[in-house]
C-alpha positions in Angstrom: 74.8 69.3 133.3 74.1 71.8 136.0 76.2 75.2 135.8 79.3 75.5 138.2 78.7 77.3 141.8 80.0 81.0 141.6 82.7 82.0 143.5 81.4 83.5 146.7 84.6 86.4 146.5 83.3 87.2 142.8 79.9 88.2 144.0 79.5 92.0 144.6 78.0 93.3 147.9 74.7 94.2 145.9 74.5 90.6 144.7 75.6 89.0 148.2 72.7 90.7 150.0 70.1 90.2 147.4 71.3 86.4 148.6 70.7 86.7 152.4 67.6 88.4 151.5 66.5 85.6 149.4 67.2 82.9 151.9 65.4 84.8 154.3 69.1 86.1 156.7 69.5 89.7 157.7 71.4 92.5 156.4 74.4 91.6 159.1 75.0 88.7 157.6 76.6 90.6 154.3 79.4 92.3 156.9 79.8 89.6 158.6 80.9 87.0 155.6 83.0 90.0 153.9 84.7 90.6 157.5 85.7 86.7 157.3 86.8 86.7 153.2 88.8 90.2 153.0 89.8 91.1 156.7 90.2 87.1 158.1 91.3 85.5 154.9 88.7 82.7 155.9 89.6 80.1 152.9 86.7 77.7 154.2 83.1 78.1 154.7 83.4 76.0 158.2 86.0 78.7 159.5 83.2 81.0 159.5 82.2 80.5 163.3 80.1 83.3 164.1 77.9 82.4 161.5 75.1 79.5 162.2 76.1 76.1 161.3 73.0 76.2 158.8 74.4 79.0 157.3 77.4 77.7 156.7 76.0 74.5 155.4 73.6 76.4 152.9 76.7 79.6 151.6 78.8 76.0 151.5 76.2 74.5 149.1 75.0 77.8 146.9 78.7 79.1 146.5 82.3 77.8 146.5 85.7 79.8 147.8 88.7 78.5 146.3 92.0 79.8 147.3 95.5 79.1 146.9 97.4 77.1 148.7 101.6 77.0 149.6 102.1 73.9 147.6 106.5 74.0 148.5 108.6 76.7 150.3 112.1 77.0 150.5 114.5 79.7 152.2 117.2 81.5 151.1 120.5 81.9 153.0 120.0 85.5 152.7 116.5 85.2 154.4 114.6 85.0 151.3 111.9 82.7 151.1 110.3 81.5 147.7 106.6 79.7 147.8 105.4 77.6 145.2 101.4 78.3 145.1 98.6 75.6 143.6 95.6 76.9 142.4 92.1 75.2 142.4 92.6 74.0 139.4 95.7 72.2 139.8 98.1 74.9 138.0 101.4 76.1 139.6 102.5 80.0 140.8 105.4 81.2 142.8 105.8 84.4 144.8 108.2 85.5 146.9 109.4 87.3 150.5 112.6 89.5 150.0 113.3 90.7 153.5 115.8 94.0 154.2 116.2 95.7 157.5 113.6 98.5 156.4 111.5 96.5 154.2 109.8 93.6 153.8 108.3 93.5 149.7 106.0 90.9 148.4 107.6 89.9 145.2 103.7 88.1 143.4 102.7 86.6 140.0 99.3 88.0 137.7 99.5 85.4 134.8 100.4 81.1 135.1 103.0 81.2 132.6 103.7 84.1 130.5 103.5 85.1 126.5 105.8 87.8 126.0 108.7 85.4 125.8 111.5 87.5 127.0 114.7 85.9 126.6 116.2 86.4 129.7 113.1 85.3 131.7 112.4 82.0 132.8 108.9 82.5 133.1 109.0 83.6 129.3 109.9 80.4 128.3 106.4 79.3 130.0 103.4 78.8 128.1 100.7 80.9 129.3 97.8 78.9 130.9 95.4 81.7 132.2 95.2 85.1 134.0 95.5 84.6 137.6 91.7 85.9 139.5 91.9 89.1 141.6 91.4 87.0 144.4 94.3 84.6 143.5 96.4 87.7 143.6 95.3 89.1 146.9 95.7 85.3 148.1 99.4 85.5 147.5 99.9 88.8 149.1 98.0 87.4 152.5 99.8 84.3 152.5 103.3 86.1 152.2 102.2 88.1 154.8 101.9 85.7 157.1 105.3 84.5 156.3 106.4 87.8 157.3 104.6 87.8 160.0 105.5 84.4 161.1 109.8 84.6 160.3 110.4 88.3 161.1 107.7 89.6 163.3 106.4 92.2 160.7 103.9 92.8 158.5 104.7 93.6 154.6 105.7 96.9 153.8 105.8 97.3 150.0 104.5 94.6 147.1 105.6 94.4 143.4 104.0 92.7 140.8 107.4 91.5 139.2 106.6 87.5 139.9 105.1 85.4 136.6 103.6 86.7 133.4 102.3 90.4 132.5 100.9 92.3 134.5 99.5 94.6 132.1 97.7 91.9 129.9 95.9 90.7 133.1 94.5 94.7 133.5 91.4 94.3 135.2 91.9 91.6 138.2 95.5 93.1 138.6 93.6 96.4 139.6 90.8 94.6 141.0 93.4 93.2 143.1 95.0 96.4 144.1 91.9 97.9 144.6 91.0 94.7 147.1 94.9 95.2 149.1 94.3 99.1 149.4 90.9 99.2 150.6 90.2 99.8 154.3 88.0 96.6 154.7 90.9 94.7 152.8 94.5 95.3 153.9 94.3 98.7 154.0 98.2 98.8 152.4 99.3 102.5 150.7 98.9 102.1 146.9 102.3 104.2 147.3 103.8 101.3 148.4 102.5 99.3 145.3 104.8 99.0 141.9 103.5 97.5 139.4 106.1 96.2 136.3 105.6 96.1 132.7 107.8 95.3 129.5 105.8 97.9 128.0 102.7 97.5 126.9 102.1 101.2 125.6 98.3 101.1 125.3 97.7 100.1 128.5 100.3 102.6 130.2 98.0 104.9 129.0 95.1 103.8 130.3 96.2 103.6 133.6 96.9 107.5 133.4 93.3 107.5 132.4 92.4 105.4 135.2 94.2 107.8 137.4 95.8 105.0 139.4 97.7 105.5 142.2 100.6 102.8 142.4 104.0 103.5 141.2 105.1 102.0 137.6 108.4 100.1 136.3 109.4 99.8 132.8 111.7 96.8 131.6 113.5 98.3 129.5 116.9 96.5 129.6 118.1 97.6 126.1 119.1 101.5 125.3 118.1 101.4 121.7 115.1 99.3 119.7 117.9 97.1 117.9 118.8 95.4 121.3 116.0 95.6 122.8 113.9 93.6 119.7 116.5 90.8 120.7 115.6 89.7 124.0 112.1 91.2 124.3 109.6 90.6 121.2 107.3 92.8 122.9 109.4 95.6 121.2 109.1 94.8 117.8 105.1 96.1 118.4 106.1 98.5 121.6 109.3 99.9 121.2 111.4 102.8 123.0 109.9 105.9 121.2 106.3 104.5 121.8 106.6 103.7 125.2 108.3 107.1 126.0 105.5 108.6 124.9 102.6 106.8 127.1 105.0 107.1 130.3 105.1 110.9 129.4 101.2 110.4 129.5 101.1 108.5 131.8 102.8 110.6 134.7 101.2 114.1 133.0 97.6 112.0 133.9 99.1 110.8 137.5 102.3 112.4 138.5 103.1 108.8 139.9 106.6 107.5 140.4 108.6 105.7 137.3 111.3 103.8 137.4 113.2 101.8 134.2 114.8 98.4 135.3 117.5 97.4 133.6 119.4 94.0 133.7 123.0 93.8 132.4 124.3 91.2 130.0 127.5 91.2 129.2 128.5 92.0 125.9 125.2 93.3 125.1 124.3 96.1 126.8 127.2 96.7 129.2 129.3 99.1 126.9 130.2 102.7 127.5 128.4 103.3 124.4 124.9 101.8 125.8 125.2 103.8 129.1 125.4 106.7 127.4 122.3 106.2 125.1 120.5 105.0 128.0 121.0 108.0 129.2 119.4 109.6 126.6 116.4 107.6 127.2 116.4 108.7 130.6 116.1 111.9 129.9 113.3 111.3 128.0 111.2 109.8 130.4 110.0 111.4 133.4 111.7 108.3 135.6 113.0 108.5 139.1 115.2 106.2 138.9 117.1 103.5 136.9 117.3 100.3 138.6 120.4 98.5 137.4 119.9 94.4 137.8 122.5 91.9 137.9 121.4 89.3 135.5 120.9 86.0 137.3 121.2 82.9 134.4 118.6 80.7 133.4 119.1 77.6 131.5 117.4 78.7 127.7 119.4 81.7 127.8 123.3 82.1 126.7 124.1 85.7 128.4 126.1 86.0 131.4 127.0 88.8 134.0 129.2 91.1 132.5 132.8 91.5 135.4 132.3 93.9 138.1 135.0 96.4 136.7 132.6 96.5 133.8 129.5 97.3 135.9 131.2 99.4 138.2 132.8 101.6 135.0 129.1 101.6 133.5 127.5 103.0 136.9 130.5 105.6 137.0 129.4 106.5 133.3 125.5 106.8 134.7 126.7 108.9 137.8 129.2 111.6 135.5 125.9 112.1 133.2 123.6 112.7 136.6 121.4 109.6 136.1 119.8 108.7 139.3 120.8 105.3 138.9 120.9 102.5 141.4 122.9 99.0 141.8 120.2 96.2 142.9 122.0 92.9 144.2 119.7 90.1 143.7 118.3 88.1 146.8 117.3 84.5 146.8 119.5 83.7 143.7 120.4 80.1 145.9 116.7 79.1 145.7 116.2 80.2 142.3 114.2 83.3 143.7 115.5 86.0 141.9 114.5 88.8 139.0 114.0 86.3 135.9 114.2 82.8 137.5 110.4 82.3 138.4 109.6 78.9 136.6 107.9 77.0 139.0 111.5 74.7 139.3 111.2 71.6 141.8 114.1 71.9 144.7 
C-alpha cells in the first residue's frame, strides 16, 4: 500500500524548493505557490492559474491540499452568523462571526470535540476526535473573513480561540496557526488582536511565557474557590486556583501580555455576595485586566440556569464597590445556538 500524498501546506519552504528543484521548475515557482496557499487561500491546485497547466497537473499528483469547507450556515437576528465546517475527513467544526459596530471577532475551534468535559459546555459533552491542523485553523479564520467581508463590508478585526475543544492541549498547530494569521505573507493580523482561552492548563501557561508569545490570554475560571470550581470543570481537580495563579503570574512576568478571567454565572452557584467577594480575592491575585462576566446560555446535559438580573446586577455592584475592573458580556447568537458554551455541532 503506497504512503499517503503530504499535504502541500505541511511542507516547509526548504522542503518546497528542494521539490521544484527536483522536477527541474525555478526558484519563482516556491513564491508563487505560497502566494496562492497563504495570501489567495487557493483550496485547489487548478485555481492556481499563473502556474503551467503541467504544473498544476504534476503539484496535483505529488501533493494534496485539503481544506475546509462551510458544510451549513445560519444567521442570527442580532447579525451573528454560525458556520458549521467539514473537514477532509468527514468530521464536523463550527466557528463563528460576532459582529459590533467597532468589531468584527472570529469566534474558531482547535480541537473536534473536546476532553475536558466542562459541565456547562456543550462541546464538553463531545468526545474528542482529533486536534484540528494549523491549516484547518487558519482555514476557519479566512473563511469567516470572507463572511465579513461579504455581509458587512469589513475585514476581521480581532479572533478568539473560544469555539470547540482546548486550545492549550492542541499547543503547537494553535501557534503554528497564529504564527500563519500574523505573518506578513499570511494575514498579516496584530497578534494583539489575538486571545487565546484556556480552562487552565497551568503547564502550558507557562510555556507560553517561555515562548514569549504575543497574543492576549483568557482564563475560565467561572468558580471563586477550588470546591465550585472541581464541580463544573474536572480540569481543576489537577489545575486548580492557586496553581493557575501562579503560571499567570509567570506568565505575564515572561510577556507582560493582557489577561483576562471569564466568568459565567449560574444561579445558585456562583452568584452570591459571598462568591463576588472571593472572586475578588482572586483577582487580586492575578495580574488580570479584566473580569469578563458571561450570562450563562443553557444547554441540554446541564441543570443550571441564569441567575435574575437583580441578582447579577447586585453581584456587578459588589465587583464595582471592591474596584474590580469587571465587565457585563451579553451573549450574541444565543437564537442559532451560537453563543459561549453552545458549540455542539447541532443541526437547525
Amino acid at each position: 500500500m503506497s504512503a499517503p500524498l503530504p499535504n502541500i501546506r505541511h511542507q516547509s519552504p526548504a522542503e518546497l524548493e528542494s521539490y521544484f528543484n527536483r522536477i527541474g521548475e525555478k526558484n519563482f515557482r516556491l513564491k508563487q505557490v505560497q502566494e496562492w496557499i497563504w495570501q489567495k487561500h487557493a483550496h485547489s491546485f487548478e485555481a492556481m492559474s499563473n502556474l503551467s497547466k503541467d504544473l498544476r497537473t504534476k503539484l496535483a499528483a505529488d501533493f494534496t491540499l485539503p481544506a475546509l469547507r462551510v458544510d451549513e450556515t445560519q444567521y442570527s437576528s442580532d447579525g451573528t452568523i454560525k458556520s458549521r465546517f467539514k473537514t477532509f475527513d468527514g468530521h464536523n467544526i463550527e466557528g463563528v462571526l460576532i459582529p459590533t459596530e467597532e468589531r468584527k471577532t472570529a469566534c474558531v475551534s482547535s480541537q473536534i470535540g473536546c476532553s475536558l468535559s466542562c459541565k456547562f459546555c456543550a462541546t464538553g459533552y463531545m468526545d474528542r476526535k482529533r486536534n484540528l491542523s494549523f491549516d484547518e485553523i487558519v482555514d476557519q479564520v479566512v473563511l469567516i473573513n470572507q463572511q465579513s467581508e461579504k455581509t458587512y463590508e469589513k475585514k476581521l478585526t480581532n479572533i478568539v480561540f473560544m469555539g470547540m475543544g482546548e486550545p492549550l492541549m492542541n499547543y503547537g498547530n494553535v501557534l503554528q496557526a497564529i504564527e500563519r494569521i500574523t505573518s506578513e505573507d499570511g494575514l498579516f493580523m496584530s497578534p494583539r488582536r489575538i486571545t487565546v482561552s484556556t480552562a487552565g492548563v497551568a503547564k502550558q501557561i507557562r510555556m507560553l511565557g517561555d515562548d514569549q508569545v504575543r497574543f492576549k490570554l483568557a482564563l475560565s475560571l467561572h468558580a471563586p474557590n477550588d470546591e465550585k470550581r472541581n464541580k463544573i470543570m474536572p480540569i481543576n481537580e489537577t489545575n486548580n486556583i492557586k496553581v493557575l495563579t501562579e503560571a499567570l503570574n509567570y506568565f505575564y512576568k515572561k510577556t507582560g501580555n493582557e489577561i483576562t478571567l471569564e466568568y459565567i454565572l449560574f444561579k445558585n452557584l456562583n452568584d452570591s455576595e459571598k462568591d463576588a467577594e472571593e472572586l475578588t480575592k482572586v483577582f487580586r491575585q492575578i495580574p488580570a485586566d479584566l473580569i469578563n462576566i458571561i450570562e450563562y446560555n443553557p444547554i441540554d446535559a446541564f441543570r443550571f440556569t441564569k441567575p435574575e438580573e437583580e441578582d447579577v446586577q447586585n453581584f456587578m455592584n459588589i465587583l464595582s464597590a471592591n474596584k474590580v475592573n469587571a465587565r457585563l458580556r451579553r451573549s450574541r447568537g444565543k437564537d442559532i445556538d451560537a453563543a459561549c458554551g453552545q458549540l455542539a455541532n447541532k443541526n437547525k
